[in-house]
Every structure is written in C-alpha cells, then in structure tokens.
C-alpha positions in Angstrom: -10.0 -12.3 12.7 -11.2 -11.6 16.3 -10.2 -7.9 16.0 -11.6 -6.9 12.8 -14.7 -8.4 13.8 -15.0 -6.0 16.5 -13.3 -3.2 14.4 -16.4 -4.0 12.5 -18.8 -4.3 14.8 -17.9 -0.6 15.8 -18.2 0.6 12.6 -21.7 -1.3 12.6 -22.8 0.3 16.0 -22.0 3.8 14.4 -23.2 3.2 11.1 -26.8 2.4 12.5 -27.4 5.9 12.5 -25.9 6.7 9.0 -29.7 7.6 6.8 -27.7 6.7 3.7 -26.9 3.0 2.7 -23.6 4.3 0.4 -22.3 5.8 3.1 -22.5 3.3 5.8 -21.3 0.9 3.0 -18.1 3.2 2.3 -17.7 3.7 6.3 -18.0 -0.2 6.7 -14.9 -0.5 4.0 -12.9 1.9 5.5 -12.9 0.1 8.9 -11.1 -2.9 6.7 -9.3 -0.2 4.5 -6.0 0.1 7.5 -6.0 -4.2 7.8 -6.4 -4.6 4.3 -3.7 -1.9 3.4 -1.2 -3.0 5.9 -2.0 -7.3 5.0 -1.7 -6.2 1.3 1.7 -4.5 1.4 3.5 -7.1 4.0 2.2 -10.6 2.4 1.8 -9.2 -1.6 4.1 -6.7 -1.9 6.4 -8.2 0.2 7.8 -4.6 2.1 9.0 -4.6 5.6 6.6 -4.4 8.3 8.4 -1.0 9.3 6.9 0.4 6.1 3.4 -0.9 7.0 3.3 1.0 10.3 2.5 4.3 8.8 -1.0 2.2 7.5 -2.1 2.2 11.2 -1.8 6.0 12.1 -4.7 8.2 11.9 -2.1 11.1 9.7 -1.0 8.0 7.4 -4.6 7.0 6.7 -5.2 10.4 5.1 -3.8 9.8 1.5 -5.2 6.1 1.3 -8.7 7.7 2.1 -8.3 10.1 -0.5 -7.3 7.6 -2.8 -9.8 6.1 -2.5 -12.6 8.6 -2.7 -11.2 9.0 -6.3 -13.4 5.9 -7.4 -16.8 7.2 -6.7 -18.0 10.0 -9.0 -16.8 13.8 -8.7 -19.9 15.1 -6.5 -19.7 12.2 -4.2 -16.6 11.8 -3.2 -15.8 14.6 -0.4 -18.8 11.9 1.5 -16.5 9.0 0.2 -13.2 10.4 2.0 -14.8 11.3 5.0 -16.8 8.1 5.5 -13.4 6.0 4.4 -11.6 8.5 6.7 -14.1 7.9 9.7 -14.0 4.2 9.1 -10.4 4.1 9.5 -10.3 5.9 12.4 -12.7 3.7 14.1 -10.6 0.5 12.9 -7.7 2.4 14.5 -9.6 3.3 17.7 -10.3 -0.3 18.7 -7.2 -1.4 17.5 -5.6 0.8 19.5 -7.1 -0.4 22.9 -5.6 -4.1 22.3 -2.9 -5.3 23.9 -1.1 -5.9 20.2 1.1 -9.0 22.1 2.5 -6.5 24.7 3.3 -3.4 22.2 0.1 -0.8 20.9 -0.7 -1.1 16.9 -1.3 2.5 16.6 1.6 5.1 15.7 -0.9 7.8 17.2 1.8 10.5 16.9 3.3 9.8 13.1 5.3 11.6 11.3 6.4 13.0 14.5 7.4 9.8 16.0 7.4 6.0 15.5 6.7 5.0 18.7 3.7 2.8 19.0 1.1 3.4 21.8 -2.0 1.1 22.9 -4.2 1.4 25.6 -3.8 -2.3 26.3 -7.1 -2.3 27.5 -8.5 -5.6 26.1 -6.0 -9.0 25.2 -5.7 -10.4 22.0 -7.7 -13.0 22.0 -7.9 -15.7 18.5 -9.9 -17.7 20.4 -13.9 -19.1 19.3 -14.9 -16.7 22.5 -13.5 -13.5 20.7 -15.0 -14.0 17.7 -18.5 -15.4 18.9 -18.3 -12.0 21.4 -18.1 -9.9 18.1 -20.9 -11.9 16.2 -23.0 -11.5 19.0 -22.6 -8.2 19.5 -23.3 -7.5 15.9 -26.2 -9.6 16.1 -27.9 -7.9 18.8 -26.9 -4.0 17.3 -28.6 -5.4 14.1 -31.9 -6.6 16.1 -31.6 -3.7 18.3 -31.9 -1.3 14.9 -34.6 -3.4 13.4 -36.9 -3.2 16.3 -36.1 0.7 16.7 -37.1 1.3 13.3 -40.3 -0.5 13.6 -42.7 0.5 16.6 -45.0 -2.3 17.9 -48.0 -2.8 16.0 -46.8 -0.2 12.9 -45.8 -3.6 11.0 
C-alpha cells in the first residue's frame, strides 16, 4: 500500500500541471495500471510471477497502454495512450528506486534481458510512517496547488 501511495503521489505532483482533468484522471490510472496488471494476473489469473515481470518494464507497458487507449473515443485516444503510458512510467520510476526486499522491481532492459535492476534507494517500508509520509505529501501538493491557483485577495 505504502508504495503505490507514493507511486501516486508522483503522478499527483506531475499531474498538478496537467490543464485538462481527463488527462490527469487517465495519467492518475496509469500509475495503478503496472500494480493492478501485475496483482490481476498473479492472484486471478493465477500465472507465474515470472510471467508478471514483463508488467513492470517500461517496453512491456506499451501494449497494455495501448489497450487501453482503445476505450476512450477514436480522437481521444493517442492523449489516452500517452497519459496511461506516462502514468506507467512514473509508477515504474518510483518503483524502481525501492529496495523491492533486496532485488529491483523493474526489468529496465526487457526483452533484451530479465535481469531486474533498482536503485535501492528508499526501503520498503509497510509500516503506518510510510503510508502517513505519502498522505502527507499528497496533502500538502494538493494545498500547495490550491493556493497557487488562487492569489491572495482574488477569492
């Protein structure tokens, strides 16, 4: 929970300067599109998590993007894919500075290789502190927009 709470909170941070509500709404989803993907096929479906790897590689992402661009109408959809596409890669950017319990979450270099990589920059952490980091951080980028789009005294 932890981690896609800060996946999200990136994705949030970025999206603050998205004009267009859809498209910060599509580039919200895609940040859960990779977890959501990958948690689908292993507990639903039932595959191995060798298959779900590909889900968390920015090359593997492509397809599912494009996949899903195919629900919004025909002029709107090249905005879908790359918003779902950007979304993604943000969920795979954070995820691939965790520590991942001691191996990196990101195939960075698939098809070419399976080898995972992380920048094992920050721990997992599943504690309260982890998630009340992420809420907070939202928090204060959503306070932080609101008070930049209204000047003192134009209320």
């Amino acid at each position: 929970m932890p981690n896609l709470l800060f996946q999200f909170a990136a994705a949030f941070a970025v999206g603050q300067g998205l004009r267009d509500g859809r498209l910060r709404s599509v580039l919200y989803a895609g940040v859960c599109l990779p977890e959501i993907l990958h948690q689908g096929f292993l507990l639903l479906a039932g595959t191995s998590a060798w298959f779900c790897l590909p889900l968390h590689s920015p090359l593997g992402m492509v397809p599912w993007c494009y996949l899903g661009a195919l629900l919004f109408e025909a002029g709107w959809r090249p905005r879908a894919f790359g918003a779902l596409l950007a979304g993604s890669w943000i969920h795979l950017l954070v995820e691939g500075i965790h520590d991942s319990w001691g191996e990196g979450g990101v195939l960075w270099a698939f098809p070419v290789t399976l080898a995972r990589f992380g920048g094992r920059i920050l721990r997992d952490d599943p504690s309260w502190r982890a998630t009340l980091g992420a809420a907070a951080l939202i928090a204060g980028l959503s306070v932080a927009s609101r008070l930049g789009k209204h000047p003192r005294g134009s209320r």
